[in-house]
Structures are given as structure tokens and as C-alpha cells.
N, CA, C and O atoms as a GROMACS GRO file, in nm:
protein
  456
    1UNK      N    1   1.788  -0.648  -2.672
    1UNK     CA    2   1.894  -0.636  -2.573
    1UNK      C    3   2.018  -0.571  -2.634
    1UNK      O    4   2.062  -0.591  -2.748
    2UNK      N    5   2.066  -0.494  -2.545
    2UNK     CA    6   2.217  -0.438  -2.588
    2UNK      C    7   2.318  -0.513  -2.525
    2UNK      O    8   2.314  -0.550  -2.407
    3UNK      N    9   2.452  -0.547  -2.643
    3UNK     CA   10   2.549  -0.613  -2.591
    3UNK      C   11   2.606  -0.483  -2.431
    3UNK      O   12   2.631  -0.541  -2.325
    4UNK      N   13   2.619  -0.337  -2.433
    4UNK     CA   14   2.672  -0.308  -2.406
    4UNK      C   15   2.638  -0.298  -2.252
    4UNK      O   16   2.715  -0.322  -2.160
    5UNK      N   17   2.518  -0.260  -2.244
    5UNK     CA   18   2.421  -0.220  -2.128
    5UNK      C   19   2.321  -0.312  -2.151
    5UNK      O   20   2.264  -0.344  -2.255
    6UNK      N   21   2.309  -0.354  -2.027
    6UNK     CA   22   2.193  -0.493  -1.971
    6UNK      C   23   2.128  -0.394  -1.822
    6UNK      O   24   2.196  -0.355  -1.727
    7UNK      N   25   2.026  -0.379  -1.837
    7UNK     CA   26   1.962  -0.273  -1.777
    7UNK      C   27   1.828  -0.415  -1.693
    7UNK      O   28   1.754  -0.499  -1.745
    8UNK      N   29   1.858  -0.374  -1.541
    8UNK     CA   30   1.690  -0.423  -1.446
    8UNK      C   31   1.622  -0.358  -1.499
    8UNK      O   32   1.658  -0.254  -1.554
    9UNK      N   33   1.448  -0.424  -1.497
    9UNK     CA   34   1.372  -0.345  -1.515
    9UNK      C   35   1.297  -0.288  -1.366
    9UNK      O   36   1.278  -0.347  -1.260
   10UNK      N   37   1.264  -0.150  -1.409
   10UNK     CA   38   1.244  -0.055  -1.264
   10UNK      C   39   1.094  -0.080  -1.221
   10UNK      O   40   1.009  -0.072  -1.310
   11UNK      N   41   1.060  -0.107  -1.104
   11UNK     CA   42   0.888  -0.086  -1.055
   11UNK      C   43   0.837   0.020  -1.128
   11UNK      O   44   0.906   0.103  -1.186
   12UNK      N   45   0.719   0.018  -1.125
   12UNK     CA   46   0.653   0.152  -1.193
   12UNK      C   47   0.673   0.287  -1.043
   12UNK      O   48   0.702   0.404  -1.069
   13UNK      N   49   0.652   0.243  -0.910
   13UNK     CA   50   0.661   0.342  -0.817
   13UNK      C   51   0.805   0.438  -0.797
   13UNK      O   52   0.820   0.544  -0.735
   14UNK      N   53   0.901   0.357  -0.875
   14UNK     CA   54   1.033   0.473  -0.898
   14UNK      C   55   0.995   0.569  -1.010
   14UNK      O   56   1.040   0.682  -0.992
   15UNK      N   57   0.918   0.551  -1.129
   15UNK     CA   58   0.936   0.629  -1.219
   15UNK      C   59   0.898   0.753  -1.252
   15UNK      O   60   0.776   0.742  -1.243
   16UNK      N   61   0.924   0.885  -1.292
   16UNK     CA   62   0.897   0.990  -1.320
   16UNK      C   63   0.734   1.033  -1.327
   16UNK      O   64   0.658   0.941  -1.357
   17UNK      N   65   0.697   1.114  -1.311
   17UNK     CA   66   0.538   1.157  -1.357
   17UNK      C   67   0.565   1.255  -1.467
   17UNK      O   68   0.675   1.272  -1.519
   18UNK      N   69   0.430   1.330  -1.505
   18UNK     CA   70   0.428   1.504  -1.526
   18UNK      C   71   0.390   1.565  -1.461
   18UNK      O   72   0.280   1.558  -1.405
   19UNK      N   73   0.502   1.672  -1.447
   19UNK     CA   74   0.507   1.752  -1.329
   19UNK      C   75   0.371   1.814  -1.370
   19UNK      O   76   0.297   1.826  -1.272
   20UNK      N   77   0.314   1.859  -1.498
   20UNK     CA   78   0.223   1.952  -1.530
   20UNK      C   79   0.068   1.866  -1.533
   20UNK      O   80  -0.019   1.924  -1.598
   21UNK      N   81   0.031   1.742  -1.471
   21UNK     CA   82  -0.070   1.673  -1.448
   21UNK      C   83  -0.036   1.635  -1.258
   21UNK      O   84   0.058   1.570  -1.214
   22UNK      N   85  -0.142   1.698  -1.184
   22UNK     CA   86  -0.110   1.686  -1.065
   22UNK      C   87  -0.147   1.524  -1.003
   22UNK      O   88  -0.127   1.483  -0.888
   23UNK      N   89  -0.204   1.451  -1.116
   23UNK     CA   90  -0.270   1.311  -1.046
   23UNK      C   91  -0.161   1.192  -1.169
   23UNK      O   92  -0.180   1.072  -1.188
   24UNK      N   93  -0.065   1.273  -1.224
   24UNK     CA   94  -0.039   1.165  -1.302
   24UNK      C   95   0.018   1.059  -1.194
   24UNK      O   96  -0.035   0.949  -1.212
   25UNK      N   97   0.116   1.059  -1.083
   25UNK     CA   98   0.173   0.945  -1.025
   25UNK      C   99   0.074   0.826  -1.001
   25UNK      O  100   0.105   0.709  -1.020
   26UNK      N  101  -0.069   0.876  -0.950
   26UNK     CA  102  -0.164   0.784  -0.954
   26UNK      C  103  -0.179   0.714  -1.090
   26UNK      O  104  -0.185   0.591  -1.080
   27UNK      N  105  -0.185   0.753  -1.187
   27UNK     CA  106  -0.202   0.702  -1.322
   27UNK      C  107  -0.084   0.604  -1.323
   27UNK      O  108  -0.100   0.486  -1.350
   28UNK      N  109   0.038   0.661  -1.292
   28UNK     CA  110   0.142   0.578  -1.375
   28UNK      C  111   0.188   0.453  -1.238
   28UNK      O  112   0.269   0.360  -1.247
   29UNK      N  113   0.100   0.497  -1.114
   29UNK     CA  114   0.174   0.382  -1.021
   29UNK      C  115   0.305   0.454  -0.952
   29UNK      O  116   0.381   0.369  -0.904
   30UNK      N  117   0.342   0.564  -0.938
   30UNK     CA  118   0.447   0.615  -0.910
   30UNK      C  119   0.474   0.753  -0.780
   30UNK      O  120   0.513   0.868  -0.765
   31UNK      N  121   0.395   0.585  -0.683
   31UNK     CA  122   0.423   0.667  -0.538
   31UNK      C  123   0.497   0.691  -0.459
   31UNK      O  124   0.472   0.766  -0.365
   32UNK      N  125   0.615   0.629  -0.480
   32UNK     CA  126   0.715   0.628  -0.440
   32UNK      C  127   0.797   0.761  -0.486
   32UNK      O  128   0.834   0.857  -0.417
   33UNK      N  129   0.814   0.736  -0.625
   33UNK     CA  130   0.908   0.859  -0.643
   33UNK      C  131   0.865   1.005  -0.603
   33UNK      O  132   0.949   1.089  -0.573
   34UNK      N  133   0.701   1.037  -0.603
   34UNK     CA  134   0.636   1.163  -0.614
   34UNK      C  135   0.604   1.144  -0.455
   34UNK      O  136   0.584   1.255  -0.405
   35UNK      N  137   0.595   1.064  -0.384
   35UNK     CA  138   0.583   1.122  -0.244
   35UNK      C  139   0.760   1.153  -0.164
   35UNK      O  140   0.780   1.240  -0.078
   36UNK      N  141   0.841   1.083  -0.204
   36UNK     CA  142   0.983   1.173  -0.179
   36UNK      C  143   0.994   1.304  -0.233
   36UNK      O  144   1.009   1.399  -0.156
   37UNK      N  145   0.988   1.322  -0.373
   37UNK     CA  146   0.965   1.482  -0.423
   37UNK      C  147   0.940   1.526  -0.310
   37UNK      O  148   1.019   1.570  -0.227
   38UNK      N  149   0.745   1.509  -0.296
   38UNK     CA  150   0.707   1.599  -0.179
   38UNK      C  151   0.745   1.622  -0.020
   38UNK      O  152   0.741   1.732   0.036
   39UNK      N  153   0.787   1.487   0.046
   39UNK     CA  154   0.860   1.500   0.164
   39UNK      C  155   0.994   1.586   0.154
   39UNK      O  156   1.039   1.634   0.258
   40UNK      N  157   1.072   1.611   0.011
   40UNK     CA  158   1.181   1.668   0.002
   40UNK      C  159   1.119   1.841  -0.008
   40UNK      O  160   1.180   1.923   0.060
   41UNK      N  161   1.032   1.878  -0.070
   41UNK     CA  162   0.999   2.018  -0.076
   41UNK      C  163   0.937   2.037   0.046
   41UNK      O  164   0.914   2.157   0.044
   42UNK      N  165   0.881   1.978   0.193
   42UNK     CA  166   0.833   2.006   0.272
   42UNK      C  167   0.952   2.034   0.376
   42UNK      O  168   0.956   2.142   0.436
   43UNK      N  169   1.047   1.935   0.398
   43UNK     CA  170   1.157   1.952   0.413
   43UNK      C  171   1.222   2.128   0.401
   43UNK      O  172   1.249   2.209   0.489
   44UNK      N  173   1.227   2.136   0.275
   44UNK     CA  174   1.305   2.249   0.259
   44UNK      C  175   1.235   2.389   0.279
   44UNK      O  176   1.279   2.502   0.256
   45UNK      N  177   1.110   2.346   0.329
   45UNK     CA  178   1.010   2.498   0.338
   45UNK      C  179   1.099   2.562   0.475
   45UNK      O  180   1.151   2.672   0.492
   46UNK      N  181   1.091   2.441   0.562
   46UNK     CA  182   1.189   2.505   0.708
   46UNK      C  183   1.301   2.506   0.704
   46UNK      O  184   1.356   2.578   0.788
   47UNK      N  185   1.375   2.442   0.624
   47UNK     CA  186   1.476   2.429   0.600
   47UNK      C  187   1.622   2.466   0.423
   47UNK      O  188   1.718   2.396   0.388
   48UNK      N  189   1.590   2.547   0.386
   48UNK     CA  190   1.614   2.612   0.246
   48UNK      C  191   1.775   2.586   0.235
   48UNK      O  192   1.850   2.617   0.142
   49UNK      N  193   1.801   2.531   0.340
   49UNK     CA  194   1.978   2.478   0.225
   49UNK      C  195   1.981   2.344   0.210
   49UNK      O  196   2.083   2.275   0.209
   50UNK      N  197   1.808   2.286   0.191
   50UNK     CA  198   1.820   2.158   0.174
   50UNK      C  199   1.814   2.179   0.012
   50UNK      O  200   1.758   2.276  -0.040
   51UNK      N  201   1.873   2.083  -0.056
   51UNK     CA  202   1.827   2.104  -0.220
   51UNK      C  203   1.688   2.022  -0.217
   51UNK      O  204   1.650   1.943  -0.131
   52UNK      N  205   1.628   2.060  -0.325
   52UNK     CA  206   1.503   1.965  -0.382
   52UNK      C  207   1.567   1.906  -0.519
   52UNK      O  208   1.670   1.917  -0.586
   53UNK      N  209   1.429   1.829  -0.523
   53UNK     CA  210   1.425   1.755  -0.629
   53UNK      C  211   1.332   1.834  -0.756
   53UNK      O  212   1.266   1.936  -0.737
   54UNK      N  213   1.341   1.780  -0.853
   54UNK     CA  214   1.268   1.878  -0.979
   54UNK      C  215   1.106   1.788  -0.961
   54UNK      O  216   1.094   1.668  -0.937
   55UNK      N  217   0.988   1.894  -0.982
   55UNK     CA  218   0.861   1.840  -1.020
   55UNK      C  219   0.880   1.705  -1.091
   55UNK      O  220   0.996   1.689  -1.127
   56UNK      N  221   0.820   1.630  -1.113
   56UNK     CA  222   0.782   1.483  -1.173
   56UNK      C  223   0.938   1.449  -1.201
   56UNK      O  224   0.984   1.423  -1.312
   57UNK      N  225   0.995   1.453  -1.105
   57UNK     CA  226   1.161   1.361  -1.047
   57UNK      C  227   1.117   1.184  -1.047
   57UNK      O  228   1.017   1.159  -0.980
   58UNK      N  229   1.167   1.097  -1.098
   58UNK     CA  230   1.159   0.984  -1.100
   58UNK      C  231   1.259   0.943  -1.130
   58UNK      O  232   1.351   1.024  -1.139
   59UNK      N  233   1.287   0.801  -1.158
   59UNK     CA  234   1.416   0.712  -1.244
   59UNK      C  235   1.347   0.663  -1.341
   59UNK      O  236   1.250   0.587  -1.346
   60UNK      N  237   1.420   0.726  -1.430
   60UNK     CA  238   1.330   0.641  -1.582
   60UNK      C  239   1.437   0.568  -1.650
   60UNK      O  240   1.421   0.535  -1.767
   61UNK      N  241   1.549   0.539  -1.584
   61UNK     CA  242   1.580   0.400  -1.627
   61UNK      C  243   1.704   0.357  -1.500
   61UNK      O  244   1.725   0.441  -1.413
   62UNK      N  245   1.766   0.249  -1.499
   62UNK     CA  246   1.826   0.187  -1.400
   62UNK      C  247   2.002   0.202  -1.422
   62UNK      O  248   2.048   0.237  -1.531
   63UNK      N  249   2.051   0.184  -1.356
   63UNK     CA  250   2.199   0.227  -1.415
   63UNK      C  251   2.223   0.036  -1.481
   63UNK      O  252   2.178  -0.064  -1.425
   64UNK      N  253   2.293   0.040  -1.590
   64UNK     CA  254   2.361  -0.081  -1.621
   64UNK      C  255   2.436  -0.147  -1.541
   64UNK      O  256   2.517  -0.104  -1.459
   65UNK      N  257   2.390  -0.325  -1.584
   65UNK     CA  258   2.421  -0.384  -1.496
   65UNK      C  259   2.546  -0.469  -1.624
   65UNK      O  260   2.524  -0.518  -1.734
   66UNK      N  261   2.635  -0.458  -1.569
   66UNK     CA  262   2.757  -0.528  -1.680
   66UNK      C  263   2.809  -0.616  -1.543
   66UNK      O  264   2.783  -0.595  -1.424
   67UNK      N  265   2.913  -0.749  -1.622
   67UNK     CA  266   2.987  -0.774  -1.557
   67UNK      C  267   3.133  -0.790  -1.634
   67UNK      O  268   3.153  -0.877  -1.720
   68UNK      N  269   3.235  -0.689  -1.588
   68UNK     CA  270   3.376  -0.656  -1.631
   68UNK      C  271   3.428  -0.599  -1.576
   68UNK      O  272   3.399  -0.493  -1.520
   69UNK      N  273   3.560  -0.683  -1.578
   69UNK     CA  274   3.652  -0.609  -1.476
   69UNK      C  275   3.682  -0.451  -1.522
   69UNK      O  276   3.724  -0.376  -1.434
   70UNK      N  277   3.666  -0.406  -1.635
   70UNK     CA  278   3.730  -0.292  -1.630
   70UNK      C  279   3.644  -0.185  -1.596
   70UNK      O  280   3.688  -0.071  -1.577
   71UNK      N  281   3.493  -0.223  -1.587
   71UNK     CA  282   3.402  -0.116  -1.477
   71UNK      C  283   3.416  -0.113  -1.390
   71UNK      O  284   3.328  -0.046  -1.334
   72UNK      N  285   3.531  -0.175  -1.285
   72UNK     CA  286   3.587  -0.163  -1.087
   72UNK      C  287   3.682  -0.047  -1.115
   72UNK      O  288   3.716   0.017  -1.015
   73UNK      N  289   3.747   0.003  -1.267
   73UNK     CA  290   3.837   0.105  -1.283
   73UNK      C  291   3.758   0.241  -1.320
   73UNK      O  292   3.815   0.349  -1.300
   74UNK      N  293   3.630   0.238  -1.373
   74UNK     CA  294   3.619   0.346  -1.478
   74UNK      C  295   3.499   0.422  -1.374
   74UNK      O  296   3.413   0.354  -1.318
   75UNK      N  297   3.505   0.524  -1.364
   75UNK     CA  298   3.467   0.674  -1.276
   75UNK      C  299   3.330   0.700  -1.327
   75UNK      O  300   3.338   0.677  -1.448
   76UNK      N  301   3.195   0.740  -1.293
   76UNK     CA  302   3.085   0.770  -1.352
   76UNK      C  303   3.053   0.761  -1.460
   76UNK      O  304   3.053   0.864  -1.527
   77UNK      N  305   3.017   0.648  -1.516
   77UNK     CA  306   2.997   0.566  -1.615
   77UNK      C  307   2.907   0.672  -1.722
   77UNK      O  308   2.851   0.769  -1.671
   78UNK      N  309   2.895   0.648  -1.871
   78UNK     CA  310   2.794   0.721  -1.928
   78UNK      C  311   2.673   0.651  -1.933
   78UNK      O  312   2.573   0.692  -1.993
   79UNK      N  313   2.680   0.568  -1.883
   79UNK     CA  314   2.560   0.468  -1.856
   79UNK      C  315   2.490   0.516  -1.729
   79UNK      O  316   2.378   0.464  -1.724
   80UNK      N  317   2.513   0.596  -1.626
   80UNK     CA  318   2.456   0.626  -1.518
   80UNK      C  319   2.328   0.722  -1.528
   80UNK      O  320   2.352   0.841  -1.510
   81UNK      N  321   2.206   0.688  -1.553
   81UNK     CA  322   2.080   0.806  -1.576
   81UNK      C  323   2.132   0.914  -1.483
   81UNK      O  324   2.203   0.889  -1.386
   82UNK      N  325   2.086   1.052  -1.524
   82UNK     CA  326   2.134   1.175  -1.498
   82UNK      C  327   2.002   1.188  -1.323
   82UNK      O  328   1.984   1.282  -1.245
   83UNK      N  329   1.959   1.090  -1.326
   83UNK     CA  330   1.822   1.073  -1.215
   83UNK      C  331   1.853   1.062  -1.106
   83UNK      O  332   1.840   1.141  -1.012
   84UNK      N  333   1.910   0.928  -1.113
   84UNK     CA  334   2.027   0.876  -0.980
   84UNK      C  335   2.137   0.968  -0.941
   84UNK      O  336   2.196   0.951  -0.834
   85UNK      N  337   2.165   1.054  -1.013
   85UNK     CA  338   2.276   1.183  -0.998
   85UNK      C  339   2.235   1.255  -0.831
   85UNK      O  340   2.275   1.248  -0.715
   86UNK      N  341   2.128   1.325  -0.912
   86UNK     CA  342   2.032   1.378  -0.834
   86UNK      C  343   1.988   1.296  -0.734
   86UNK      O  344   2.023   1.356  -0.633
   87UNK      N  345   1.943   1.216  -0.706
   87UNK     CA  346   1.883   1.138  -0.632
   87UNK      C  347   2.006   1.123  -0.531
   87UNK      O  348   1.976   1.122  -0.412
   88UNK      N  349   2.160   1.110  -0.571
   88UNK     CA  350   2.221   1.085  -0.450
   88UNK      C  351   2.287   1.197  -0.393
   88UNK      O  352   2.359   1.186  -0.294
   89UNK      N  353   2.253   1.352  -0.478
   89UNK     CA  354   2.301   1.448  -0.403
   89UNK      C  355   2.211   1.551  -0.293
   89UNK      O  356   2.245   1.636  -0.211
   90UNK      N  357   2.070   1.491  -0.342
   90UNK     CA  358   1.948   1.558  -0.268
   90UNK      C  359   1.945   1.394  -0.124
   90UNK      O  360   1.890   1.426  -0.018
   91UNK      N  361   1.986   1.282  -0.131
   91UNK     CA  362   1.930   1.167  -0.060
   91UNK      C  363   2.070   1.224   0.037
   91UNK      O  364   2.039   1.278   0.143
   92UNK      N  365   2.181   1.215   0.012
   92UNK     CA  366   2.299   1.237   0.114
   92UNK      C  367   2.202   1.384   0.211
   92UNK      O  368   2.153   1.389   0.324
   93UNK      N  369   2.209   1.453   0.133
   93UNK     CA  370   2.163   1.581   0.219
   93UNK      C  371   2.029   1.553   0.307
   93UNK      O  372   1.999   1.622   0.404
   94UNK      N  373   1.969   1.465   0.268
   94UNK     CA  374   1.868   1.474   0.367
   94UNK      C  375   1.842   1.387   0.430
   94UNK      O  376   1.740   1.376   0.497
   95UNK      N  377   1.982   1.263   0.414
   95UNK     CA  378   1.989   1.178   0.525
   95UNK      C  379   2.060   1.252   0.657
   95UNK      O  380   2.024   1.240   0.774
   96UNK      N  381   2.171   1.332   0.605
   96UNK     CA  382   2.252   1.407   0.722
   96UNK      C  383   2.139   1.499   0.790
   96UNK      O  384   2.151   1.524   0.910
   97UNK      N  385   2.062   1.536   0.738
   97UNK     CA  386   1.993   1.629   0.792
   97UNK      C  387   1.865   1.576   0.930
   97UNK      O  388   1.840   1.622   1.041
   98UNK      N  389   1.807   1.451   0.845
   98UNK     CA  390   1.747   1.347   0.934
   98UNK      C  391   1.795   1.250   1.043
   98UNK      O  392   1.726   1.173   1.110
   99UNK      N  393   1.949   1.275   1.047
   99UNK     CA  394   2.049   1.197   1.157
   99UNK      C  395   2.042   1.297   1.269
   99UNK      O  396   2.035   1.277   1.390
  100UNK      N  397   2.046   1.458   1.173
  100UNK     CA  398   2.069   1.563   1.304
  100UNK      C  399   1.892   1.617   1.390
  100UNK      O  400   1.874   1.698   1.480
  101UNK      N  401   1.793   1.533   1.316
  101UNK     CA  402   1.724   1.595   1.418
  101UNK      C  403   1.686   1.478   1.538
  101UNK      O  404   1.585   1.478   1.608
  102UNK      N  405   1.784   1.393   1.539
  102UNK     CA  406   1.780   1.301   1.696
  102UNK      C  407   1.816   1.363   1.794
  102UNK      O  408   1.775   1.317   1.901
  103UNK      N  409   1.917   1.506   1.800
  103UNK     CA  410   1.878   1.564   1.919
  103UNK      C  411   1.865   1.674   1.918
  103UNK      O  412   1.940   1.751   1.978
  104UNK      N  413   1.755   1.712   1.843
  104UNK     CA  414   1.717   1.853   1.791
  104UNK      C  415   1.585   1.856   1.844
  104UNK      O  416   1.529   1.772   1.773
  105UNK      N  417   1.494   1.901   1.928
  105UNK     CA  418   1.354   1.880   1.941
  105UNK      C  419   1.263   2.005   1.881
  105UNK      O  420   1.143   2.010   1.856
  106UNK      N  421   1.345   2.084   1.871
  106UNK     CA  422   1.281   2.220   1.827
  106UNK      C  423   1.284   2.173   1.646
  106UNK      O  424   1.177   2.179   1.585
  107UNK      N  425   1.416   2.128   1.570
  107UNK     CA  426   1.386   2.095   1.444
  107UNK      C  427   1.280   2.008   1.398
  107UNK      O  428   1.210   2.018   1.298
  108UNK      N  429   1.281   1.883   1.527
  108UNK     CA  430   1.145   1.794   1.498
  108UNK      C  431   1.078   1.848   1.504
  108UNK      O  432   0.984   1.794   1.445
  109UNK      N  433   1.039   1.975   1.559
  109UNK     CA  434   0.927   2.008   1.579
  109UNK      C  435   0.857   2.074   1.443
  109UNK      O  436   0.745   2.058   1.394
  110UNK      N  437   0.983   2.164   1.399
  110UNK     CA  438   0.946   2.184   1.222
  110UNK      C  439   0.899   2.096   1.103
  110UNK      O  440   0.834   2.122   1.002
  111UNK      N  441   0.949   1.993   1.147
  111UNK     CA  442   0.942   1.920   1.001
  111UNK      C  443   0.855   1.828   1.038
  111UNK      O  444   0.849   1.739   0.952
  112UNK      N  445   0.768   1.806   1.151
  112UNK     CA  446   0.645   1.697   1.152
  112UNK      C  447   0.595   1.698   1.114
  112UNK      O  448   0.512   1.617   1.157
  113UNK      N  449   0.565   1.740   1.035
  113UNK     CA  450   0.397   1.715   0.933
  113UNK      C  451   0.449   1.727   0.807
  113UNK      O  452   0.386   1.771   0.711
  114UNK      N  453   0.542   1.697   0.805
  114UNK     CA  454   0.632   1.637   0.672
  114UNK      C  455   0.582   1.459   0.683
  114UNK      O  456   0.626   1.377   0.602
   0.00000   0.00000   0.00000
């Protein structure tokens, strides 16, 4: 254990694959993270100002869990995996994007078989 960082431990279905083994998520348990990848690149086939995520995208570790007051002051911690970065600038974008096709029927119509 580190005094500094006290880290959850993550399910295996958040964690990273290799991008360069097409069955590793099956191996490692990690369906979660590799079927968002893919809903995110299907996404962006009709849609290209969506960002993606990188091949074998996972969280391979959890952000620290401290308790101190002076982490309610301090701005993007160096403790924050560079994963979750990503994860909340590709997840914002394609929540806004999934709010706007409630009255879009022609966009639903693109992205169903996503």
C-alpha cells in the first residue's frame, strides 16, 4: 500500500486489451471497455466529429481515493490515469450526441446497428 494513493481495485471488464490481438478482451474479461471502443467507432462512421477512443482503450488503474481536505482545492490531480481523461472527453461527446437523437429520426436511423 501507498501512504499517498489508496487506489479501488477495478473489475477486469473496465480494463484495457491489445489492440493487436483481436480476441484478447475475451481473454482478459474486458467487455465492457472493448464493446464501448466499438459502439464509439460505429458511432463516428456516420458521424466523424465524434472523437474515438484508441484500439485496446481501457482503465488500467482507478483514480486515488484519499481523504484530505486539501484535494477539494487541488485541480487534476497527478494521480488521475491519463484513461479517465479520455474517457470523459469522448463520454461527454457522445452523451450530447445521444440526447440529440430523441428528436432526430433520420440520425436514429444512422446509428442503429450501432
Amino acid at each position: 500500500p501507498d501512504d499517498f494513493c489508496e487506489r479501488p481495485i477495478l473489475p477486469d471488464i473496465l480494463k484495457p486489451t491489445d489492440p493487436t490481438d483481436p480476441l484478447s478482451y475475451v481473454r482478459k474479461g474486458a467487455y465492457q471497455s472493448h464493446g464501448y471502443v466499438e459502439m464509439v467507432k460505429c458511432l463516428h462512421e456516420s458521424n466523424s466529429w465524434l472523437p474515438t477512443l484508441p484500439d485496446g482503450w481501457g482503465i488500467e488503474k482507478a483514480p486515488c481515493m484519499r481523504i484530505s481536505v486539501i484535494d477539494c482545492f487541488k485541480e487534476g490531480g497527478v494521480d488521475y490515469p491519463a484513461s479517465m481523461k479520455i474517457l470523459e472527453n469522448v463520454g461527454r461527446n457522445v452523451g450530447i450526441f445521444m440526447q440529440s437523437l430523441a428528436s432526430n429520426e433520420k440520425r436514429k436511423e444512422q446509428v442503429s446497428t450501432c
